[in-house]
C-alpha positions, 0 to 999 in steps of 0.5 A: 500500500501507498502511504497516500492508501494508507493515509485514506484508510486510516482517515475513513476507519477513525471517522467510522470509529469516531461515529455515533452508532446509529440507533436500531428498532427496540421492541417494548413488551406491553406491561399488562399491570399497567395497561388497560384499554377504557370503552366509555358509551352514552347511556340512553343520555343520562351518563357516559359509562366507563369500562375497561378491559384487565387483560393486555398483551403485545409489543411495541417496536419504536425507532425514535432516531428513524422516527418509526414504530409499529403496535400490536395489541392483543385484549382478552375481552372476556376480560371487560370490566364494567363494575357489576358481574352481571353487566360482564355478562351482558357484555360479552354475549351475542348482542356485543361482545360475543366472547365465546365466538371471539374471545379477543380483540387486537389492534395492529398498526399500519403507520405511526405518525411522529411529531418531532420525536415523539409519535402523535398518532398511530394509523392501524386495523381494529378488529373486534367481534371478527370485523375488521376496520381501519382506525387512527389512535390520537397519541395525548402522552408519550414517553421513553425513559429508563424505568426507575424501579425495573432499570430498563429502558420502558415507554408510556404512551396515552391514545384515543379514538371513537368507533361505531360499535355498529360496524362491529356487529355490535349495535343493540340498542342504538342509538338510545345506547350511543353507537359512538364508543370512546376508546381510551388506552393507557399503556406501559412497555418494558424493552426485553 
């Protein structure tokens, strides 16, 4: 080798060397004693009742240095908590939910949209009851830190969006029982 080769080899390994590692794709385990999707619905126009689901699973994959990320969610809808057993009941069978037919409902991404560093929403497939419609969940909160107390990296984030429980082959009683469900989503996710 030439010194002037030489000279240009070790140039181009130091800048290698000397250049910050460029960030990969992590993937975040959803945390289920932290993360509980809520459903809130009109009733008859006296209140907006307020459930919730106690079982979730699934993954979240987020690149903040490429700006990308990718959500699969897994609720077990015979989980559904509405605060009265009997309600649960009620429900999950035919008329809503039809846990025995369906016994879970998942929601996979198709796009995440950032702003700035953070993601502001996440454009996916719902498919509740065995339909499938397209949804965009509005991210209010996000955030990536290390976990205190697990001392692992974790992200947060709180999302939300309307459906028509009509679209899902679950409209009894519309539209005294609001057809518009709210569905709010509070989830934690620990890097494995």
């Amino acid at each position: 080798m030439t010194k002037l080769s030489k000279l240009s080899a070790a140039l181009v390994l130091t800048a290698v060397a000397a250049a910050p590692a460029l960030a990969a794709p992590e993937t975040f385990v959803v945390d289920g004693t932290h993360t509980f999707p809520r459903f809130s619905y009109s009733h008859f126009g006296y209140s907006t009742q307020l459930s919730r689901f106690d079982k979730t699973t699934g993954t979240v994959v987020f690149d903040k240095a490429a700006r990308t990320g990718a959500v699969d969610i897994v609720i077990d809808a015979r989980s559904v908590n509405t605060g009265y057993a009997t309600f649960n009941e009620h429900i999950q069978g035919e008329d809503f939910l039809d846990t025995a037919k369906y016994p879970t409902a998942t929601f996979k991404s198709t796009k995440v949209v950032f702003d700035g560093d953070k993601p502001a929403k996440v454009e996916g497939n719902l498919t509740l009851k065995g339909v499938t419609r397209p949804v965009t969940l509005t991210v209010t909160d996000f955030k990536s830190a290390p976990h205190p107390m697990l001392k692992k990296d974790a992200i947060g984030a709180n999302a939300w969006t309307v459906v028509k429980r009509s679209e899902f082959n679950a409209g009894k009683y519309a539209p005294n029982v609001g057809d518009d469900v709210r569905i709010d989503i509070a989830i934690e996710a620990i890097k494995q």
